[in-house]
Phi, psi and omega in degrees: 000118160333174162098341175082226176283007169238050178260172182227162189216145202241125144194176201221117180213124180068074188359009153292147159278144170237151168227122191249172149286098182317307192226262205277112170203166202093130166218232183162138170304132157295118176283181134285142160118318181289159185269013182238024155339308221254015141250015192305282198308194128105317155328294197285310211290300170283347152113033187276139197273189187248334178223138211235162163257190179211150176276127186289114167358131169271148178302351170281016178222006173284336184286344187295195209184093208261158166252157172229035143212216180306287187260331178325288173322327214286347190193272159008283180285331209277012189241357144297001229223170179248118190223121203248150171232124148240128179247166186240159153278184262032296161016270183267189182256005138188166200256141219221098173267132202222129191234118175091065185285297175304358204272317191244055168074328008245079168273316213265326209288132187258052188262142149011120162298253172043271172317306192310308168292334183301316188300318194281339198275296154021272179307302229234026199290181187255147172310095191264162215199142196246000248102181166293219195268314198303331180313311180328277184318282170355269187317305176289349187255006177274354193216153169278158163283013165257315161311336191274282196338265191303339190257337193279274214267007162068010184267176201292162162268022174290343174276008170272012163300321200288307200283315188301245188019307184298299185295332236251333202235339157292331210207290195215022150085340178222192172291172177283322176278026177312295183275137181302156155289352147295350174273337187285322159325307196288324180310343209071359158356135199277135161107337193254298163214189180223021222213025164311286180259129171292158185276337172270037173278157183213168182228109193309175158333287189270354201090214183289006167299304205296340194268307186311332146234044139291284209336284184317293144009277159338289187267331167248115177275322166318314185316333190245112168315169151059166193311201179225021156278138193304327154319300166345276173310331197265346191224019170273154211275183186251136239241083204280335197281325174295328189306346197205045188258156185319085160120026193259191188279308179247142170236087190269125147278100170237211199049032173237098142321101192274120184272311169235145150247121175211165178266149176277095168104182194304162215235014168267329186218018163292154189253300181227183195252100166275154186236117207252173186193168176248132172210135177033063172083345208217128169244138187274150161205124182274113190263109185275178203224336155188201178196141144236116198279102175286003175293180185277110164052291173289355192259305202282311192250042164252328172300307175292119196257357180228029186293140202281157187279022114305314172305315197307306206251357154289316177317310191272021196239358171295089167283051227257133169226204200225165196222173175219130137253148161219131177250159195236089175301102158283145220255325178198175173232087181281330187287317180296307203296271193345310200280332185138325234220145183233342166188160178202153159230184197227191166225327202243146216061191195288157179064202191194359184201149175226151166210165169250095171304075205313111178266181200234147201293124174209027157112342180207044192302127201269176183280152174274160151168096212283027186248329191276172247233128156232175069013051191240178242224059170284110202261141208220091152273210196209051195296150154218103186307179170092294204283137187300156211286314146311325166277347180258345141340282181316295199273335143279320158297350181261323168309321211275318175259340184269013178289121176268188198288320179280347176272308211302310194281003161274280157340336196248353160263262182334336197285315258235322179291322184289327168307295196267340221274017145279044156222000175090027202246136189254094185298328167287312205262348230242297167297099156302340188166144196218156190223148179205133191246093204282133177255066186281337172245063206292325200201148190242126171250137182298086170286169190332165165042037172275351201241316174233034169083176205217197200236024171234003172204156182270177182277125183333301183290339154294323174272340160305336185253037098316106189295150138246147191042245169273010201260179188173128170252166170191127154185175219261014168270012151269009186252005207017038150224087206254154183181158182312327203283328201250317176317299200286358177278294191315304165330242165015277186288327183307333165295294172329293187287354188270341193272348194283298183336301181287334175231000000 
């Protein structure tokens, strides 16, 4: 199935579709002004609409307060939000459900004054500055964000319960104290910025599958069953046999593993680009007038066979680490209603957050009603403070595949029993079914100086995003932040320069 990491996942329970996201989700119509600006056209092009409904709550869920993506809830949002903490022991001094935390200071929450004042100075620290803002930028991408936390502001590392979990699963795959501090900017972090995530952000059904096929739609109209009405693109099957026919303008191949990319000859005076693939047993080769490789990092500087030795060693400065979704098909969320609540969080056992989606009307729209069928998302990393950013990359992804599928959905019931069952949530009776989506390489993380150099090497993501010869790259951890919005930015200039090439 096309789509990467923006695939989607079906399931049918109690004569409802529930669609949850495999990967990538949350966007916002792009505007002026917005950080998806420079996709307005490309929105409008392929036929996506500009504005949704969402199904409105049953009264026995009006007082509640729904988020309508994802990710929102998880930090950003969550105090908009109807939001629940749960603490445990050790942890905590007992266990507990706290609803609406931040609403009193987290007086009710039964943790440490130690902690408490630390979590609030945190949440609410002030915006820190260097100079102007590029002095700024500098200056936070010269430090891990554990360093600007524990040596600048001096609070405790107990607030990396709160953070590390957020970064690990928003973003970038590891602890906070990993990353630079300027990715904790982009992320929006206390100390850095406020201004991440927009308050209109949303989540198609499946998440961003839904923007990959209008995009597919758009360019194979066969590839897609049915109109180019929106119920159509997100749930009409797909025509796999359109994907690759002789003489058409696009061609999606799949089942082809691309092996080399190289210029025919020095790559300062090659005329093309050969791309060599595995396809059924057999490797194929096509010869281009130039290529831009959108694969991810980890992919691309195994493929590329003639990258000059900057790329090589820009290349190796590329951290990627890995995540789990799962998504859980529930027979109902009655428990989630009783407490109160539209989403929680935790600090001990797998993951670290759950939500209840508000959905969105799309032609097969599942119900708000806490008696009824839901979905819900739990997105799960693998932070390890202390540890250096490759080893903990490495040593996470060796959990993440050496987990099998029956131990994750064993965790992940008990994570789900421990949480609801004083509310009366049944893990044998209560789960229709969990689909769970190993991410190994999900998000690329930054260490200090990935963004503006270090003063013995330049930043990595700046010399990747240069062409050499016919070759050009684009996907969105050159942007040192990824999300569909940055990919189609990075896409966008890898065209430009390759068309500079080229005419």
């Amino acid at each position: 199935m096309f789509g990467g990491e923006a695939k989607q996942n079906q399931m049918q329970v109690e004569g409802v579709i529930l669609t949850g996201p495999q990967g990538s989700n949350g966007t916002i119509v792009p505007a002026a002004g917005t950080n998806y600006a420079h996709v307005q056209e490309l929105w409008d092009d392929v036929g996506l609409p500009r504005s949704f409904d969402f199904v409105a709550p049953s009264k026995d869920a009006a007082s509640l307060k729904f988020s309508r993506d994802h990710y929102d809830p998880m930090y950003w949002g969550e105090t908009a939000k109807s939001l629940g903490y749960f603490f445990d022991e050790p942890f905590a001094q007992k266990r507990a459900w706290v609803v609406n935390p931040w609403s009193d200071d987290l007086k009710r929450a039964p943790i440490s004054q130690r902690v408490r004042d630390s979590w609030l100075y945190w949440k609410h620290a002030e915006v820190l500055k260097r100079g102007d803002e590029a002095a700024t930028d500098r200056w936070l991408d010269s430090m891990s964000y554990g360093d600007l936390v524990t040596k600048v502001m001096g609070l405790s590392p107990e607030v990396f319960r709160l953070a590390d979990p957020l970064v690990a699963t928003a973003d970038y795959a590891v602890s906070s104290d990993a990353i630079s501090g300027y990715a904790a900017k982009l992320l929006g972090l206390p100390g850095t910025d406020t201004a991440a995530v927009s308050g209109d952000a949303f989540s198609f059904p499946g998440g961003n599958a839904a923007i990959m096929r209008h995009i597919v739609k758009k360019l194979i109209p066969e590839a897609i069953t049915g109109t180019r009405a929106f119920k159509d693109v997100l749930y009409a099957p797909i025509n796999f046999d359109a994907l690759d026919r002789p003489r058409q303008p696009t061609r999606i191949r799949l089942n082809a593993t691309v092996v080399a990319v190289k210029h025919d000859g020095p790559p300062e005076s090659a005329k093309s680009v050969q791309v060599t693939y595995a396809v059924n047993g057999e490797l194929k080769r096509v010869t281009a007038n130039a290529a831009i490789v959108s694969a991810g990092g980890w992919i691309t500087r195994h493929i590329v066979r003639d990258m000059p030795p900057a790329y090589v060693k820009a290349y190796s400065q590329f951290h990627h680490g890995p995540i789990l979704v799962a998504n859980v098909a529930v027979r109902n969320w009655k428990p989630f209603a009783e407490l109160g609540i539209t989403c929680a969080h935790w600090f001990d056992g797998l993951g670290f957050f759950v939500n209840v989606r508000q959905p969105m009307i799309d032609g097969a729209p599942a119900p708000l009603d806490p008696s009824k069928p839901a979905m819900l998302t739990m997105y799960i990393g693998f932070p390890q403070s202390g540890t250096p950013i490759a080893q903990q990359t490495a040593a996470a992804r060796g959990r993440l595949l050496g987990t099998s599928f029956a131990d994750f959905e064993m965790q992940i019931r008990r994570q789900l029993q421990t949480l609801f069952g004083g509310s009366g949530f049944d893990a044998r009776r209560d789960i229709a079914g969990i689909i769970i989506n190993r991410w190994g390489h999900a998000y690329i993380a930054p260490q200090p100086g990935f963004y503006f150099g270090t003063p013995d090497n330049p930043a990595p993501l700046e010399v990747i995003r240069k062409p050499y010869g016919r070759i050009a790259f684009g996907h969105s951890e050159l942007s040192g932040r990824q999300s569909w919005g940055r990919a189609g930015k990075e896409a966008q200039r890898a065209v430009r320069q390759i068309l500079t090439i080229t005419t």
